[in-house]
N, C-alpha and C positions, 0 to 999 in steps of 0.2 A: 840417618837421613829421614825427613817428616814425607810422608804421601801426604798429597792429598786430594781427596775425590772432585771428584769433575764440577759440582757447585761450586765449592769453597773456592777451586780454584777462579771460577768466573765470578766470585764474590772479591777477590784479591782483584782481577782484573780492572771491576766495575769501580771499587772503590779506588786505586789508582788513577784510574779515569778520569772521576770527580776530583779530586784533588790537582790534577794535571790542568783541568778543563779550571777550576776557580784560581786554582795560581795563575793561571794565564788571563784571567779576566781582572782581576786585581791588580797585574801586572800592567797590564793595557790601561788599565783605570787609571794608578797612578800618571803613565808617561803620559795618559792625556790630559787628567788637569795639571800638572807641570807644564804643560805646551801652550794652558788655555788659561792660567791664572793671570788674572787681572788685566786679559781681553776684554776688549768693550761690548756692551751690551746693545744693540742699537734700538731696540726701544726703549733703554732709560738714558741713552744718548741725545737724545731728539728731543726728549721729557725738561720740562724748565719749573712748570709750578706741580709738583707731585705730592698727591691723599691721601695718606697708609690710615689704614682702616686695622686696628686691632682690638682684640675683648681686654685681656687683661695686662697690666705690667708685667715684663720680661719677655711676654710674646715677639716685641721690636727684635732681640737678640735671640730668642730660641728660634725662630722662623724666619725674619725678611732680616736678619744681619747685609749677608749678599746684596740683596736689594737696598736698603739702605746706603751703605759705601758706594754699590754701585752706580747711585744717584749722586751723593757730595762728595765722593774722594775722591771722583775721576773725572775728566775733563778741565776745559777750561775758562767755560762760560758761568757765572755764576749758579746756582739753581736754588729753588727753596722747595724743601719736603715741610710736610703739614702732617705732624704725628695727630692722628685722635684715636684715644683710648677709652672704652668705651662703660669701664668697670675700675676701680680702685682694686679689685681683686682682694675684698674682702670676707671671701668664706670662711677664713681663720680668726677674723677681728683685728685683722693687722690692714687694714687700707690706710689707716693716716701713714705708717711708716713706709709702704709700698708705693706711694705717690711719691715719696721721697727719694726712693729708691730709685720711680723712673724716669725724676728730674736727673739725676746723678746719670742713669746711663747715658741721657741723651744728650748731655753732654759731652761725655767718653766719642758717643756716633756724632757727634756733628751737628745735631739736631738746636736748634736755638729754643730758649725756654719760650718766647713771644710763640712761636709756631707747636705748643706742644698743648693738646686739648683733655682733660682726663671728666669724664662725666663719673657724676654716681646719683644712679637714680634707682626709685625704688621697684621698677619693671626691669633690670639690667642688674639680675643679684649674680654674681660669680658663685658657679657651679654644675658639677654634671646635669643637678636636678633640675635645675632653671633654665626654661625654654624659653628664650628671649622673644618678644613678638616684632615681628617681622616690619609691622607699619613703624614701629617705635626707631628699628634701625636705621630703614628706609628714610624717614623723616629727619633724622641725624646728619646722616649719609648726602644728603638732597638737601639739606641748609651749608654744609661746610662746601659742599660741588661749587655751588651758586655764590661763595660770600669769598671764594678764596682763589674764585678763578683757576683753578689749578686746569691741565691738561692730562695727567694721566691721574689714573685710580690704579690703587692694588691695594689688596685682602685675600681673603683664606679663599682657596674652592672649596667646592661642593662638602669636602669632606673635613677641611679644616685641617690637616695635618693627621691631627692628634685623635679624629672625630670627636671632639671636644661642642656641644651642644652651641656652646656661645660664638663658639670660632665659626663653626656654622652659620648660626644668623646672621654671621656679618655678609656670608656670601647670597644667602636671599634675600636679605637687605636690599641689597645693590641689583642683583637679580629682577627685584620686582622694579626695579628704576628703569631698566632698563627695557623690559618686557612694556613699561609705560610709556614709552616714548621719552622720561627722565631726564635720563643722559643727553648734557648739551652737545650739538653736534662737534666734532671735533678734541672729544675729550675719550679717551682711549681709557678705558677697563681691564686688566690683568690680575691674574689670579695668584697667585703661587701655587706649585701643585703640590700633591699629595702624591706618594707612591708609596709600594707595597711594606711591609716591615723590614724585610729583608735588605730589600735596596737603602732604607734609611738610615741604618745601621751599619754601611758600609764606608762611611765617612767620603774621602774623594775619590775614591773607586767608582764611586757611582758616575762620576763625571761620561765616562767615557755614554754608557747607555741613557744618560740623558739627552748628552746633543746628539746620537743616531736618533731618538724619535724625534727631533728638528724644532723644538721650542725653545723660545729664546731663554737661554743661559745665561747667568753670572756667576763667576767665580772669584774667590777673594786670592790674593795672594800672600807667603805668609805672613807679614805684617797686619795688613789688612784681620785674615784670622784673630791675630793677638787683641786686635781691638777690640771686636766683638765679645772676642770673650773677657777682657776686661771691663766689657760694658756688663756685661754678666754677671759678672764678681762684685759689683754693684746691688746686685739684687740679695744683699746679703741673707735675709728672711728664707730666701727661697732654695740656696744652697744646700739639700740636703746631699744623699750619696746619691744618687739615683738620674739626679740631675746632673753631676760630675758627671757621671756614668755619660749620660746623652752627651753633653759639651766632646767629648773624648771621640764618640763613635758615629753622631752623628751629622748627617751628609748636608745640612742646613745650618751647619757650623760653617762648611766650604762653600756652599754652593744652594743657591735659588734655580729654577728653571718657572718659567712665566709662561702660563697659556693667556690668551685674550679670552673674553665672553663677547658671545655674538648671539644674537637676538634669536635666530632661527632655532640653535643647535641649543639656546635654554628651553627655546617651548618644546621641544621634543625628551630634553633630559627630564627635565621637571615633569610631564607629562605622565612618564616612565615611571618616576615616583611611589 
């Protein structure tokens, strides 16, 4: 028979504990996006002419899949989404075939070629290194509001997911529109959020501790899933392992959660800065 001294034993303890305590949250994760897949969202319920503001090709499927669907595959009123893309995602010298690429997914999504925007300009290089400037988005951002009528906006927060430089500018882009007075009245601002690595990597688990902090959620159900990621599979350039890898574990495969931006709460974040 093994002793063992009084740490080891509270080291057996502790780690049982943990393992107790994430079975059980994983557990709960599951049964709640099972309960919550492919509930409506009611601010992309409401949403009729909608702006997704992305930097580069594949971003539509690696981040706002959720959001996507859950604007045209749900309900029963007609709706039109307005992809603009804001970069060919030419850091490798493959932009003509990556435009290619994200005509083919948004197709796969629902998205109609007439409503799909891909800019390439020489301030809007794809890359960590390149700081996109902020007026350049802004004034993108601020011709497509005004030309397309649309009623909601959504783009990256504060942090962009990925903290990805360009994913960034798109949220001060719109940030400064709105700090401007910009934003027509009646057109509604949502972010996708960002959360910790941990929780991102937990695929629908995470469902459960996103609707306890109370922000509006979509979740796909499995079908819905299959799409996205066959909008994905699309992006054939871009498949390396790595990206398998994320499509597999991560939580923006199932699931968006939307904050809004409000004027008050950018000048104090920004401020922060």
């Amino acid at each position: 028979m093994v002793h063992m001294d009084e740490a080891s034993v509270y080291l057996w303890e502790w780690a049982w504990a943990l393992v107790l305590l994430l079975g059980t949250y994983a557990s709960l994760g599951l049964i709640h996006y099972w309960t919550r897949r492919g509930a409506p969202c009611p601010v992309l319920e409401k949403a009729q002419r909608v702006l997704l503001l992305t930097a580069h090709p594949d971003d539509e499927c690696m981040f706002f899949g959720p959001t996507i669907l859950g604007i045209l595959g749900r309900g029963k009123s007609p709706k039109r989404l307005f992809l603009v893309c804001l970069s060919i995602g030419d850091q490798e010298g493959l932009g003509a075939q990556r435009k290619q690429e994200l005509r083919k997914s948004c197709k796969v999504l629902g998205i109609k070629e007439e409503d799909l925007y891909i800019y390439q300009s020489s301030r809007l290089k794809d890359g960590f290194e390149h700081d996109w400037p902020v007026d350049e988005v802004a004034s993108i951002a601020e011709r497509h509001i005004s030309q397309l009528g649309v009623d909601l906006v959504v783009t990256f927060d504060r942090y962009g997911v990925s903290g990805h430089p360009n994913h960034q500018a798109l949220f001060y882009g719109v940030a400064a529109l709105h700090l401007k007075g910009k934003i027509p009245k009646g057109v509604e601002v949502m972010c996708v959020e960002s959360v910790s690595r941990l929780r991102k990597y937990v695929g629908p688990c995470d469902s459960l501790l996103s609707s306890a902090v109370g922000n509006h959620q979509v979740v796909l159900t499995p079908a819905e899933r299959k799409r996205v990621l066959d909008a994905m599979f699309c992006h054939k350039s871009q498949m390396v392992w790595f990206r398998r890898l994320y499509l597999i574990f991560s939580r923006y495969t199932f699931l968006n959660t939307l904050s809004p931006i409000h004027a008050e709460a950018l000048e104090l974040s920004l401020a922060l800065d």
